[in-house]
C-alpha positions, -999 to 999 in steps of 0.1 A, spaced: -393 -110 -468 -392 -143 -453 -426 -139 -439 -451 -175 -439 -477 -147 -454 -485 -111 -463 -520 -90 -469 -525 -66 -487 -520 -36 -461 -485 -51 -451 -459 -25 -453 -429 -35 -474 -399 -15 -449 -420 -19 -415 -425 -55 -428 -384 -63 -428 -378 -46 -463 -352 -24 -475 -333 -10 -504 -314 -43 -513 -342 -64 -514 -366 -38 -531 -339 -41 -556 -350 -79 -561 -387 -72 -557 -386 -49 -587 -364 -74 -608 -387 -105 -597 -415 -85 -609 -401 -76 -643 -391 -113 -645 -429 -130 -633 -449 -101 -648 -434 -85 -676 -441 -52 -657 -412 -26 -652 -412 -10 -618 -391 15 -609 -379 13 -574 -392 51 -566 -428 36 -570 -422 9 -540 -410 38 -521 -441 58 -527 -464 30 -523 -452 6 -501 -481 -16 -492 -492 -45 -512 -524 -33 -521 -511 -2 -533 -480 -13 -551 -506 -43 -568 -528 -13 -583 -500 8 -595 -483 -23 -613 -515 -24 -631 -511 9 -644 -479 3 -659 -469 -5 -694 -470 -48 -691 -440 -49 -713 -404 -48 -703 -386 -16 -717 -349 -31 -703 -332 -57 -728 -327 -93 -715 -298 -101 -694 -276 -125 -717 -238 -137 -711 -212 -119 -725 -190 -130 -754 -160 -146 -740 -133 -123 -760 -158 -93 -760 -140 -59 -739 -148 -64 -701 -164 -29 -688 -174 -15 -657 -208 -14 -642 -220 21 -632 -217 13 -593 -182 0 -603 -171 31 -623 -181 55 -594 -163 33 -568 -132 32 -590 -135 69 -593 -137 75 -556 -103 49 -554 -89 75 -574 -97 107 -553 -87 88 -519 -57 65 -533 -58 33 -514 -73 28 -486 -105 6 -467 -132 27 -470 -147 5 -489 -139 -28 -477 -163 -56 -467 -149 -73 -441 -161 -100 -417 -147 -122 -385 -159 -161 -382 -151 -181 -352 -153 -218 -359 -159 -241 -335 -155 -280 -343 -142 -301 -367 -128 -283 -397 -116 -295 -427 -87 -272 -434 -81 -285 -473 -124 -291 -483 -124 -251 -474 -90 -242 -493 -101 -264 -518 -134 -245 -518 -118 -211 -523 -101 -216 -552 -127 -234 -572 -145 -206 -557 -120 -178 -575 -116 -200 -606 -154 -202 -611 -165 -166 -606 -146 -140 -628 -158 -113 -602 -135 -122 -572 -104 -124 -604 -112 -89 -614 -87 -62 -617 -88 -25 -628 -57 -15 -645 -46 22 -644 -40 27 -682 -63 53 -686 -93 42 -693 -117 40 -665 -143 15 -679 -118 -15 -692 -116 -40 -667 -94 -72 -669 -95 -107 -655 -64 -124 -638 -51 -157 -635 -70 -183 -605 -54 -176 -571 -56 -189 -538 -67 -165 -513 -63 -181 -484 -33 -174 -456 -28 -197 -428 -18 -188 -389 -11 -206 -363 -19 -201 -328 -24 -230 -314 11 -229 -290 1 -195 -278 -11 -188 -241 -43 -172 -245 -34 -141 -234 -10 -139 -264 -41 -156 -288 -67 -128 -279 -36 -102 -282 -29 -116 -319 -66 -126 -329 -73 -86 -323 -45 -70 -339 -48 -97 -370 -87 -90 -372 -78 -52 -371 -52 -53 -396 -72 -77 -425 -101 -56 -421 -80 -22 -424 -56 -35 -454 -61 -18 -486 -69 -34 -522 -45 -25 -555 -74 -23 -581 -48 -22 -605 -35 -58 -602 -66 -75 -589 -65 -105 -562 -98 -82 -544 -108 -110 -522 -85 -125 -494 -91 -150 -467 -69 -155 -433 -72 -184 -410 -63 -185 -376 -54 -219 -360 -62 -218 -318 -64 -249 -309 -77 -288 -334 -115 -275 -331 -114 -245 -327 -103 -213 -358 -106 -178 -368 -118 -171 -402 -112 -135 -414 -127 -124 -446 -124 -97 -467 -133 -83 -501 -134 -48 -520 -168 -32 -525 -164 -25 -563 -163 -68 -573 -191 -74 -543 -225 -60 -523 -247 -76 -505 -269 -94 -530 -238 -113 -543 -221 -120 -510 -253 -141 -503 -252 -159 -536 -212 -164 -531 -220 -179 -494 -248 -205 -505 -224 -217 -530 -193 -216 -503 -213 -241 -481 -228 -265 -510 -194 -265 -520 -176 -271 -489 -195 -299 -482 -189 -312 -513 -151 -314 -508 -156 -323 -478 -168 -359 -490 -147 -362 -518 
């Protein structure tokens, strides 16, 4: 919770909690205590105290199998989350219902080829932002495509800014509202808006079904230890 201390009263929600990260409690606790907790139990005791004595009272032995990496050339399925988003893709067709979308502005110096740079080590590295989900079928198979750079470029820069704020708001409007093929993949795409040397627009945008919001934190620590990597060479 990102709190300098708790007691044993503290209330997990009214404290700053919610489902996402009672997700990560329960899966800490497993990891540090060899105790499985359901999530329903955090909901029905949500204080410290509380939650401490019913951890007690469960079986101190892990009943899920460790997590360990997949065999390289084993078949690539679907999570649960990502069969029942794929299923919904296929009741509604394409569209951005499930899009996660999100508008930077950037202000100062920017190093236009550290962040495109970043990107595509970024896709090359995690073999979640190359997923596709190819409609042969089969609704657990899952694929992964080639590296690609996700990244379009704009430029405003010789635009009045009546024209800028005119194209910055029909370009944020139409990257959040474009729709993902899950059949061929490429579910993560980038747009940067050029207004003036220190000054940009970065428009973001990824499908739900390779991406929530525990991995779009991990995926953001590792897009600014990486930028400033390439940023120094």
């Amino acid at each position: 919770l990102k709190l300098k201390q708790v007691g044993l009263q503290d209330h997990f929600f009214r404290s700053g909690g919610h489902s996402l990260l009672a997700t990560q409690l329960a899966a800490r606790i497993r990891q540090a205590l060899t105790v499985e907790l359901p999530i329903t139990i955090l909901f029905d005791h949500p204080t410290l105290g509380e939650l401490a004595h019913r951890g007690n009272q469960q079986q101190r032995e892990a009943t899920l199998p460790p997590m360990t990496p997949q065999a390289a050339d084993a078949p690539k399925v679907m999570s649960y989350a990502q069969q029942r988003l794929w299923f919904l893709a296929q009741l509604e067709g394409q569209s951005a219902t499930y899009n996660m979308p999100l508008a930077l502005r950037l202000q100062g110096t920017l190093n236009q080829t550290a962040l495109q740079n970043t990107l595509c080590y970024l896709v090359h590295r995690h073999e979640g932002l190359r997923t596709a989900f190819p409609a042969d079928g089969s609704h657990t198979q899952i694929t992964i495509i080639p590296p690609y750079d996700p990244l379009t470029l704009i430029d405003l820069s010789q635009s009045d800014p009546t024209e800028q704020a005119h194209q910055i708001a029909q370009q944020a409007h139409d990257h959040a509202h474009a729709s993902f093929d899950l059949t061929t993949g490429q579910l993560f795409r980038l747009t940067l808006i050029r207004l003036a040397p220190d000054e940009h627009i970065l428009l973001c945008n990824m499908h739900h079904i390779i991406s929530d919001g525990w991995s779009v934190n991990v995926l953001f620590r590792e897009w600014n230890a990486c930028y400033a990597a390439f940023s120094q060479d």
